[in-house]
Phi, psi and omega in degrees: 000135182281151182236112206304334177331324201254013178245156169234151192236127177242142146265150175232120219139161114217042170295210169293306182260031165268305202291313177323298195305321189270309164346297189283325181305321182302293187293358193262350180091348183304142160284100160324123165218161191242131175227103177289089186273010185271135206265353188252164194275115196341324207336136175069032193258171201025209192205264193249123194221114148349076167335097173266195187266329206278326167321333184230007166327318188305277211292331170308318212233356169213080162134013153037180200333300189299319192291334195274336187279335201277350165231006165211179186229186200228164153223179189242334224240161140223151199241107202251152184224137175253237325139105165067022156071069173259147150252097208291355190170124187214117170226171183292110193214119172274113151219176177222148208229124149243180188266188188283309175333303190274351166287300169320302176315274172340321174298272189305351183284312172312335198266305230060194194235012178290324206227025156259103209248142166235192210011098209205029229251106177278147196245303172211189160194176183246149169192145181227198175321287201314311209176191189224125195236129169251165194228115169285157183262008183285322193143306172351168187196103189229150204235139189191089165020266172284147133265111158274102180269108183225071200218051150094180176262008171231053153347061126025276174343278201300308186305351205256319190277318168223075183305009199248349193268158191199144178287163191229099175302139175276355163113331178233183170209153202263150110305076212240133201192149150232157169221140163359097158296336181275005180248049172223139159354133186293300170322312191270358158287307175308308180307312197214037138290334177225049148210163192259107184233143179242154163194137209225155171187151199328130197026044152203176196191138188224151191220119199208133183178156185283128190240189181266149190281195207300312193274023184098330190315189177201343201274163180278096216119326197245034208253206179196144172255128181251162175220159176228116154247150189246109181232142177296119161231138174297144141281136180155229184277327189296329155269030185265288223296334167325302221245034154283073198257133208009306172317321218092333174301137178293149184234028194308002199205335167187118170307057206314178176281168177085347207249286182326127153310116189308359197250337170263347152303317201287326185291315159351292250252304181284324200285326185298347142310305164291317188257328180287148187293165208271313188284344173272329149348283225283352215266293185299326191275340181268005180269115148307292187246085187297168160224173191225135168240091151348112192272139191210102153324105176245144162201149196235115149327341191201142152276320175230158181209093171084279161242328177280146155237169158253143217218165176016215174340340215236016143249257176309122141261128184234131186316168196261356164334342193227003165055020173233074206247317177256013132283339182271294158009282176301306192312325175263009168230035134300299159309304192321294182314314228262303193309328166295329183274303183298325168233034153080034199079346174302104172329283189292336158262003187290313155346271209299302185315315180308303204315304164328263166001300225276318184305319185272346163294281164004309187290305180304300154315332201280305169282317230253343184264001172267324170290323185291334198289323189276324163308338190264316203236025164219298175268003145062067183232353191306134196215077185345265212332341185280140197263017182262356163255043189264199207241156193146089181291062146208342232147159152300115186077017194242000000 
């Protein structure tokens, strides 16, 4: 039986859940290495994500209770605001929310950075009895036991293996920004400092709560109020023309902040006058540079192939209604490590084992954040009181 001690393992990723996949594959004894087509170290990319267990699992199990409070902060209420900031519905709800940033970091400070490479970009691979060779476009050439593809919703991995899958629009795009807490308002500081706030109107829907700020802060004051808003835009050409950004360059997957067209900020800007309660406005308005990600559907027939798998984003993409994308991410490469343990390193059957699981979670999220989607944003029917549209990678409230 092969032993993983004597393997080498590339991730192709270096998000969250690459890096989470190369930590445990390290402890597990595989020699790691991360290869990273972003040629800059990830800083400022997204913006705020809804704490689960498998998401901060790492730091739970190497730095316990204090390492998981040290990159995100909490709230008690989830909260609905209606009209003129009414509060339409408030019950006692705990979660804790960090930024992409400051998790990322943390992740890589724990990986280092010897053996995390950037502007890095696979081009193709190969793979036979022996091993699997991926090709770069540097030129490069690398050989490898394992493969992890965990490189997003616009996959290298997924294109090469299953050219036939293709993402599926959902018919709207999230519009996403943070702001200062000390530079809002006191009434929208009272609102949405200790909640999980919702505020919802015909085909549309925004989501607001706190994360830690840009420098780290984590205290009530020094934070960033984050938002997601979820707007209809037709597919076709007006939404070609959307996700078009300053440059002139097609955006098929994200529109950074400073890139969106100034014409579609201001159009933001006025409709958030209009449809929104005045503190989740003021939330659009005082955000400089909003950005936009087309919300988008993936789901894959298959996960592993041979040494390679797939991984978070770069199998499932699932809308972001249920906050669990860089949970589930981790949640497969947690699975991914227990499959590696159970057969001693044999790759390719720890691989077969995996797979089942992780496909049918996938499968689930995938239905169960499509129903959520439609209750906000088609039949505009969303009923705070329901618990199926509560956050949850397994489930509601789970």
């Amino acid at each position: 039986m092969t032993n993983w001690n004597q393997q080498r393992a590339i991730v192709v990723g270096g998000s969250m859940g690459g890096l989470t996949a190369a930590l445990l594959l390290s402890d597990l004894g595989f020699g790691v290495d991360v290869f990273e087509r972003s040629p800059e170290p990830l800083e400022g990319r997204g913006a705020g994500i809804v704490v689960q267990p498998d998401t901060v699992r790492w730091f739970a199990e190497h730095g316990g209770t204090e390492a998981v409070e040290r990159v995100s902060t909490g709230s008690s209420h989830l909260r609905y605001l209606g009209e003129d900031d009414t509060v339409v519905y408030d019950v006692p709800s705990s979660w804790r929310f960090t930024s992409w940033t400051a998790t990322y970091r943390a992740l890589l400070g724990d990986f280092g950075t010897d053996r995390y490479h950037l502007g890095e970009h696979v081009a193709g691979l190969s793979q036979d009895d022996g091993g699997v060779t991926l090709r770069f476009v540097t030129g490069r050439e690398e050989r490898a036991d394992l493969v992890v593809f965990a490189d997003g919703i616009s996959s290298t991995g997924r294109r090469r293996l299953l050219p036939e899958v293709a993402p599926r629009y959902s018919g709207y795009v999230g519009w996403r920004g943070t702001v200062l807490e000390s530079e809002v308002s006191p009434r929208t500081h009272e609102l949405l400092h200790d909640s999980l706030a919702y505020a919802t109107a015909p085909g549309t829907h925004i989501v607001m709560y706190p994360i830690p700020g840009r420098d780290g802060g984590l205290r009530v004051g020094s934070r960033d109020l984050n938002y997601v808003w979820y707007r209809n835009v037709a597919e076709g050409p007006e939404l070609d023309e959307m996700l078009t950004d300053k440059r002139g360059f097609p955006c098929p997957v994200s529109v950074h902040p400073g890139l969106v067209q100034d014409r579609y900020v201001e159009e933001l800007r006025a409709a958030a006058r209009e449809l929104l309660p005045p503190a989740a406005a003021e939330l659009v308005l005082r955000t400089e540079q909003p950005f936009i990600q087309p919300v988008l559907d993936i789901e894959v027939p298959r996960m592993a192939f041979g040494r390679v798998c797939l991984i978070g984003d770069a199998a499932f993409a699932a809308r972001p209604h249920a906050a669990a994308g860089t949970a589930k991410a981790a949640a497969d490469a947690w699975a991914l490590a227990d499959a590696m343990r159970s057969t001693d390193g044999d790759v390719v059957t720890a691989l077969q084992k995996w797979e089942p699981g992780r496909l049918e979670l996938g499968r689930s999220l995938v239905k169960r954040v499509g129903r959520m989607g439609r209750h906000y944003q088609v039949d505009s029917d969303a009923d705070p009181a329901d618990l199926n549209l509560r956050f949850g990678l397994y489930g509601p409230d789970r």
